[in-house]
N, CA, C and O atoms as a MOPAC input file, in Angstrom:
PM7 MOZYME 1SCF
protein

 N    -87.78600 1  -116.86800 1   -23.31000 1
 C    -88.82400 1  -117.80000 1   -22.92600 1
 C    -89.11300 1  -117.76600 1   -21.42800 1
 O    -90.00500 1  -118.47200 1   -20.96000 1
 N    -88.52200 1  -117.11800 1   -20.81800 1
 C    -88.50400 1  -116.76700 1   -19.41100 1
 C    -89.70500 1  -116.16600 1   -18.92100 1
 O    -90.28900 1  -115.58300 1   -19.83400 1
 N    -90.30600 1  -116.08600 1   -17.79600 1
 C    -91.33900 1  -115.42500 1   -17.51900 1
 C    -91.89900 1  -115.93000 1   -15.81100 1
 O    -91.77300 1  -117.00200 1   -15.21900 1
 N    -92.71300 1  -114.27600 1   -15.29700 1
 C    -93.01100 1  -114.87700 1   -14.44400 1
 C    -91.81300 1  -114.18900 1   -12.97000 1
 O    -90.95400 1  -113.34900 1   -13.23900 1
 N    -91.97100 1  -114.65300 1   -11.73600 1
 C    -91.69000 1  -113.88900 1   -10.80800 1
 C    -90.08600 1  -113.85400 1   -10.85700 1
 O    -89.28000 1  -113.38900 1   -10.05200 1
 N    -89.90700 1  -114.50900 1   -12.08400 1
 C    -88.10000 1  -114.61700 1   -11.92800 1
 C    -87.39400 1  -114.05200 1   -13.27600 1
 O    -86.28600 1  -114.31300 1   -13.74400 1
 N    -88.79300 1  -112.87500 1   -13.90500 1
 C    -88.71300 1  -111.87000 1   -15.11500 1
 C    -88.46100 1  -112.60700 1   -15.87800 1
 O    -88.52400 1  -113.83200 1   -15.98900 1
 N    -87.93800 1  -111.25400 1   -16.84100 1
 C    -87.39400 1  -111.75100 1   -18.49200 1
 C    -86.66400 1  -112.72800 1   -19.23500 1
 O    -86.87500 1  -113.53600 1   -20.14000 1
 N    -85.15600 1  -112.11700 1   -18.06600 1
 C    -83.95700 1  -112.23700 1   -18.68700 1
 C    -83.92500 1  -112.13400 1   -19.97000 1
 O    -83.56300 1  -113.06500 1   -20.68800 1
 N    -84.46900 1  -110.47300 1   -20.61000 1
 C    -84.12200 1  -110.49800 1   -22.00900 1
 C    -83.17100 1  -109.59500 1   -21.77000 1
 O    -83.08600 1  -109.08400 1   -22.88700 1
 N    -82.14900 1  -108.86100 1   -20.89200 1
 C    -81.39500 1  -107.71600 1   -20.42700 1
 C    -81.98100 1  -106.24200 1   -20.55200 1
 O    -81.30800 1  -105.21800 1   -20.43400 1
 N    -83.34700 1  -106.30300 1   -20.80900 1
 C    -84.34800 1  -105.21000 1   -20.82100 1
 C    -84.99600 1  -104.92500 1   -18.87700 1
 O    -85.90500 1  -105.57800 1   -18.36600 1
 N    -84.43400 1  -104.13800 1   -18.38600 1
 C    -85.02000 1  -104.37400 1   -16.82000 1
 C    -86.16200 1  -103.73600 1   -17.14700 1
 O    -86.99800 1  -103.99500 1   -16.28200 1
 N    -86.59300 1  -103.03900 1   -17.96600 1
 C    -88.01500 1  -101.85800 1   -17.85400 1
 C    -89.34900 1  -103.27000 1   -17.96900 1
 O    -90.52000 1  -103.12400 1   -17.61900 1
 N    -88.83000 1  -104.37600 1   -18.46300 1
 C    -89.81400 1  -105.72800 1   -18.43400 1
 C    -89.64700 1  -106.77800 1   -17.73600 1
 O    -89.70200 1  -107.92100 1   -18.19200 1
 N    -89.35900 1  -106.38200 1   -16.18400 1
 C    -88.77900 1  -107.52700 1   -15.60500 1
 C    -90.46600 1  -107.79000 1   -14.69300 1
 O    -90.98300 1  -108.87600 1   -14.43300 1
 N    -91.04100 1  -106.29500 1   -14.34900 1
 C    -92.24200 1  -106.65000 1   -13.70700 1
 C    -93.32300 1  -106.86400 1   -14.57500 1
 O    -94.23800 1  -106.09700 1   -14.27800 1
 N    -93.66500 1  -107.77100 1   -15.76400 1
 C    -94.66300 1  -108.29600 1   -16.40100 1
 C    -95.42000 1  -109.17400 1   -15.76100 1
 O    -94.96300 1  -110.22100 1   -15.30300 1
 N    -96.55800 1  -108.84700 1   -15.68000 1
 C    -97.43000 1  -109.71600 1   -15.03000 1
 C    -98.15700 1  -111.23100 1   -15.68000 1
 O    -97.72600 1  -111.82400 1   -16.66900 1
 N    -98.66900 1  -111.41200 1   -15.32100 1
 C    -99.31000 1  -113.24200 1   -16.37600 1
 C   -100.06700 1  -112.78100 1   -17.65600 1
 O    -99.95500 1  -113.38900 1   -18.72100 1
 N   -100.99700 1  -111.45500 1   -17.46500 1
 C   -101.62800 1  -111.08000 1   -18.41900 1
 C   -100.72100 1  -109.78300 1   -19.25300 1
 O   -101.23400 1  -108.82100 1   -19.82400 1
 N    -99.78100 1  -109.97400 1   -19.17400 1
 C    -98.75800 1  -109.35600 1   -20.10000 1
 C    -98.53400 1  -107.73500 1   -19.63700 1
 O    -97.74200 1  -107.27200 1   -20.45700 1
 N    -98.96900 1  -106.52500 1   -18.50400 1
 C    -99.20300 1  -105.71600 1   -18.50500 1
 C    -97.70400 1  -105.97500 1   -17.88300 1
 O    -97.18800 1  -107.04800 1   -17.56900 1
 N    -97.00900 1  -104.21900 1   -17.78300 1
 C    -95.34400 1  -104.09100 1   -17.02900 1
 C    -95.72300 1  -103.63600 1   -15.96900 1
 O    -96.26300 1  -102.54700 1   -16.16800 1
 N    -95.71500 1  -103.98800 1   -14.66400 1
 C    -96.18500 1  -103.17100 1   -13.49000 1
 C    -94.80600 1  -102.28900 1   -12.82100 1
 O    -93.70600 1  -102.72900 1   -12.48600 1
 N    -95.36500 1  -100.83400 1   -12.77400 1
 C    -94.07800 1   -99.96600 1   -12.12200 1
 C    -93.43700 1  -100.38400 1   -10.72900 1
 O    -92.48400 1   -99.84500 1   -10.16500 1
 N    -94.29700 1  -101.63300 1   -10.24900 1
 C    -93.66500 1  -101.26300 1    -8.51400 1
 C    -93.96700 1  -102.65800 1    -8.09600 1
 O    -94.93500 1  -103.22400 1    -8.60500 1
 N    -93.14700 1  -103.33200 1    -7.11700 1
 C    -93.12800 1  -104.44000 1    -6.61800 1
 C    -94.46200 1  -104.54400 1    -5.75500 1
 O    -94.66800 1  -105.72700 1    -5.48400 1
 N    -95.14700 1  -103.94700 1    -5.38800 1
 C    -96.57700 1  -104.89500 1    -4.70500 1
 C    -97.46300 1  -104.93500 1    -5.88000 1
 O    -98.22900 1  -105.87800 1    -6.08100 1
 N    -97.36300 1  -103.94400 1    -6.63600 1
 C    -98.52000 1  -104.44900 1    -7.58000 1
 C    -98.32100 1  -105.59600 1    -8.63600 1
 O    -99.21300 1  -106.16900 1    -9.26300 1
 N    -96.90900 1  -105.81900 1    -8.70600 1
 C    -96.38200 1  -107.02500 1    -9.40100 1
 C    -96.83400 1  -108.26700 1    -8.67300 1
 O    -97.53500 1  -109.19700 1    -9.06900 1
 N    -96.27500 1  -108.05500 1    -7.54500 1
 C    -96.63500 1  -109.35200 1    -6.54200 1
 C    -97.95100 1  -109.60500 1    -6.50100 1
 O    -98.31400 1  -110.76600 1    -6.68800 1
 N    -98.80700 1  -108.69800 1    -6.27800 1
 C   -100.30800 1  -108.80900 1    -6.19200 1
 C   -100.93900 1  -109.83100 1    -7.83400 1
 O   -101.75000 1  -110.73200 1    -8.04800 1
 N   -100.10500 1  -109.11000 1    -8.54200 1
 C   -100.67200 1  -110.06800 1    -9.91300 1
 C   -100.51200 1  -111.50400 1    -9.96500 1
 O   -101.07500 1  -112.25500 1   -10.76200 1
 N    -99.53000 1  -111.89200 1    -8.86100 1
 C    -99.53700 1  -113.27500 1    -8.99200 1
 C   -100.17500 1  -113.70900 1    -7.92600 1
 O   -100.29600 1  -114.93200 1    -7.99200 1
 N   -100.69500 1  -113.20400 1    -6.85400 1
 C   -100.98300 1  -114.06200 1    -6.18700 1
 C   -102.45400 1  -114.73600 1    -5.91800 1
 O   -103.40900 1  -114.23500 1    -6.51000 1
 N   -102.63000 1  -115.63900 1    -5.21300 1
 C   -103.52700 1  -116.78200 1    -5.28400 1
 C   -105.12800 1  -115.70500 1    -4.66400 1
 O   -105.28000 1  -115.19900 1    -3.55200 1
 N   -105.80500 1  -115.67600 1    -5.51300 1
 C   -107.02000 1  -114.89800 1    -4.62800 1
 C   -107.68300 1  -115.73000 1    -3.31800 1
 O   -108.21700 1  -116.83500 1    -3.21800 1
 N   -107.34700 1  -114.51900 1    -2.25100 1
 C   -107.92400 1  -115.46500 1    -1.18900 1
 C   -106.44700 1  -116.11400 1    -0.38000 1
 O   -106.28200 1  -115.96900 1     0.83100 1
 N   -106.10800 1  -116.35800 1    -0.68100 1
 C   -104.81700 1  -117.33900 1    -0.71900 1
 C   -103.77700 1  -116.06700 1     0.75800 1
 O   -103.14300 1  -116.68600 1     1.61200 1
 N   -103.76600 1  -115.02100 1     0.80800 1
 C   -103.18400 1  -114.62000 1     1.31500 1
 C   -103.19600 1  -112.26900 1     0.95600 1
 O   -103.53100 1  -111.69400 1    -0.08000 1
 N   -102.83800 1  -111.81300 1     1.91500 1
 C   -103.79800 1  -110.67500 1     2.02100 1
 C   -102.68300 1  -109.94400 1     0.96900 1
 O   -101.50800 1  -110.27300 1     0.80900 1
 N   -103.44600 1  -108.81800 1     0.28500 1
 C   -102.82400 1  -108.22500 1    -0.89900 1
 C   -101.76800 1  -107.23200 1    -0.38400 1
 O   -102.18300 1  -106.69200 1     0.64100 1
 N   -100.60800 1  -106.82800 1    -0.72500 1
 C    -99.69700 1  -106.24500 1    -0.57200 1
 C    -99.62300 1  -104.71000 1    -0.58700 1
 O    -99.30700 1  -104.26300 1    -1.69000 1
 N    -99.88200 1  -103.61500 1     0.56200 1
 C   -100.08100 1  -102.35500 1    -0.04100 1
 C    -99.08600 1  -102.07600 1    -0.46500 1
 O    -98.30200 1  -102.97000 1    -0.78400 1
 N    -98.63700 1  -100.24100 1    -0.68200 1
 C    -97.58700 1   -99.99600 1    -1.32200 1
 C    -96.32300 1  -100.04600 1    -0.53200 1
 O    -95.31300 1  -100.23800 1    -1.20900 1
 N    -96.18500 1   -99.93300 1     0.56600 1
 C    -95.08700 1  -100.46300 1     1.28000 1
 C    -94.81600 1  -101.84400 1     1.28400 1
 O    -95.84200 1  -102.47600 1     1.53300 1
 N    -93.53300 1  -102.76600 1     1.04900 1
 C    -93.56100 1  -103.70800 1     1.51700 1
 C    -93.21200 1  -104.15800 1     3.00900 1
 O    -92.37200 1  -103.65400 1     3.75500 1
 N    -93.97800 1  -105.11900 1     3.23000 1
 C    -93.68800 1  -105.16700 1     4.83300 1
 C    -92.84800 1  -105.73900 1     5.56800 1
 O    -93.38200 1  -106.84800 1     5.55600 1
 N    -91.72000 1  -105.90600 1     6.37000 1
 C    -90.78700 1  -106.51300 1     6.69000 1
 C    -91.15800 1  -107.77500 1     7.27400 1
 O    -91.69200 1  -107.73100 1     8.38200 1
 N    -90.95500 1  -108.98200 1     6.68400 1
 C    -90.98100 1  -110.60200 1     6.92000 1
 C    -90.55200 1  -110.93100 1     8.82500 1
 O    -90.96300 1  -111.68300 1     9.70900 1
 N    -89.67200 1  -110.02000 1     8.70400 1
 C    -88.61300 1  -110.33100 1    10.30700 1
 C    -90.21300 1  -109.83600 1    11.31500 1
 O    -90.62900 1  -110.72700 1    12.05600 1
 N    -90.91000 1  -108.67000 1    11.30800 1
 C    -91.61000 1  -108.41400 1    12.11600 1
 C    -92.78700 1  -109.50000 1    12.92000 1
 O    -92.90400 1  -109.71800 1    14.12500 1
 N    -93.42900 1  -109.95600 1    11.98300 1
 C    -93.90500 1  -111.21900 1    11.64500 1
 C    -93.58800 1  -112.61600 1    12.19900 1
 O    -94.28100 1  -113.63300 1    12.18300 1
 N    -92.52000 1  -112.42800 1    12.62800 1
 C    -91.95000 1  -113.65000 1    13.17000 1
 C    -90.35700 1  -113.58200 1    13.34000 1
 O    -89.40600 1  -113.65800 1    12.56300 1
 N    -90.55800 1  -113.35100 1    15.13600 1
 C    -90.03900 1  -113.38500 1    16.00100 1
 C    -88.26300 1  -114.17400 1    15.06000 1
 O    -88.16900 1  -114.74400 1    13.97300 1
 N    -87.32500 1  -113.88300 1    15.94900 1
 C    -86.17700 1  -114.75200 1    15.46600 1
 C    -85.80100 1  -114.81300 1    14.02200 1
 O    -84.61600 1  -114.95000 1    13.71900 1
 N    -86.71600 1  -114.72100 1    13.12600 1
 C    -86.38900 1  -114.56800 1    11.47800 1
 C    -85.13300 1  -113.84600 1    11.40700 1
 O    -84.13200 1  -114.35800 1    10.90600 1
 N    -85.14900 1  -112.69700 1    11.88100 1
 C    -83.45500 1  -111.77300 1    10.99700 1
 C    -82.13800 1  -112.48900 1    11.70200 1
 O    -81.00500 1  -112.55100 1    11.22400 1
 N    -82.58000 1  -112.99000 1    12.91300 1
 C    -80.78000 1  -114.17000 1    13.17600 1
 C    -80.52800 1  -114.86200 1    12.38100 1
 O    -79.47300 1  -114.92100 1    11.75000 1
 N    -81.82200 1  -115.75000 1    12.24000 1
 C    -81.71500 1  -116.71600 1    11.22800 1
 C    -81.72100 1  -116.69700 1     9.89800 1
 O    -81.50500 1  -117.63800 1     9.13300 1
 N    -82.00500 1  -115.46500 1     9.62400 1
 C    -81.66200 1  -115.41700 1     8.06600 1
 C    -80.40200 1  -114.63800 1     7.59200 1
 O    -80.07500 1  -114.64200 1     6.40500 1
 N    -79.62100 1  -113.89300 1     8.65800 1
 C    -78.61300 1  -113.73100 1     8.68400 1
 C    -77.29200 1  -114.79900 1     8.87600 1
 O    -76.12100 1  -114.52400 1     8.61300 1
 N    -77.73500 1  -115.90800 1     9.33100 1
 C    -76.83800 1  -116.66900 1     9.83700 1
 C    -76.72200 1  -117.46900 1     8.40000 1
 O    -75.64900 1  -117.83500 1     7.92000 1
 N    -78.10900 1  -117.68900 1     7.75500 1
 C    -77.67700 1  -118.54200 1     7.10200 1
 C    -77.38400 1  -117.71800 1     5.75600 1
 O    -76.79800 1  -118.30400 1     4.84500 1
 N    -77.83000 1  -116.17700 1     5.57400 1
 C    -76.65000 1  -115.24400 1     4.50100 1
 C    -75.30300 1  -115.13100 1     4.66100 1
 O    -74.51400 1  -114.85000 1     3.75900 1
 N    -74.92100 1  -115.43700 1     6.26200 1
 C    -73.41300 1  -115.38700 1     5.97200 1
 C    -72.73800 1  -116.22900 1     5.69300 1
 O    -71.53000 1  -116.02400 1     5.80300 1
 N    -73.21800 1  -117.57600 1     5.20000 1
 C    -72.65600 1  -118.77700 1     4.61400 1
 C    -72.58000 1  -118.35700 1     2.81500 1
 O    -71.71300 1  -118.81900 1     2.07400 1
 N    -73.57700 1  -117.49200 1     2.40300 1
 C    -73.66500 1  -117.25500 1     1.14000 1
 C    -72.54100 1  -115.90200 1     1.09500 1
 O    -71.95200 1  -115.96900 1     0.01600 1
 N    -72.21000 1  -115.08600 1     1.64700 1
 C    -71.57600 1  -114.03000 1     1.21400 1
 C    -70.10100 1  -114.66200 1     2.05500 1
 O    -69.15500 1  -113.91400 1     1.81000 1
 N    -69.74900 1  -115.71200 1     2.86500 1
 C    -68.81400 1  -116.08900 1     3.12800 1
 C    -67.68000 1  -116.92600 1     1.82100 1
 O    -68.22600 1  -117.32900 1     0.79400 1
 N    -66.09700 1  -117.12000 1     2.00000 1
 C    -65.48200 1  -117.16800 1     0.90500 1
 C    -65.72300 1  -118.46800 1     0.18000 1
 O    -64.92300 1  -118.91900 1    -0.64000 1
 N    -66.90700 1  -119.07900 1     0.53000 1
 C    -67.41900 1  -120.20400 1    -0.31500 1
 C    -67.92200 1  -120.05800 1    -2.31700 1
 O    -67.85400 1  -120.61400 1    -3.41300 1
 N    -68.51800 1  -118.59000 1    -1.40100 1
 C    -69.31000 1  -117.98900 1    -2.50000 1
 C    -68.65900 1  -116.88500 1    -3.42200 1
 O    -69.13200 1  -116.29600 1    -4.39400 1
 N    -67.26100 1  -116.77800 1    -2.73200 1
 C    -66.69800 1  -115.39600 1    -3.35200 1
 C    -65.92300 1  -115.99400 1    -4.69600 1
 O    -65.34200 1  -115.22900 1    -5.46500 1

């Protein structure tokens, strides 16, 4: 009953990129592109683009707060 940007979970990965209108997309931008809001934000080519570039300080901070998740809280 699963569906949507957080897949199947039927343990089938070849259907994890299904889009809303049911098609399997081979590759993560064109998956992403199926969901997103038209207009809403610019379409994804085939590279994805790194988030950190974009804004300054992002990879400290998202490192800082991954090493709380891979720290022995989480192990």
């Amino acid at each position: 009953q699963v569906r949507g940007l957080c897949g199947t979970f039927n343990g089938d990965q070849r259907d994890e990129f299904t889009t809303p209108e049911g098609d399997v997309e081979p590759g993560v931008a064109a998956f992403a592109n199926a969901f997103r809001a038209a207009g809403a934000c610019p379409a994804l080519g085939p590279a994805i683009p790194d988030p950190c570039h974009g804004f300054p300080g992002s990879r400290e901070r998202a490192e800082a707060a991954c090493a709380v998740l891979m720290g022995p809280a989480f192990q």
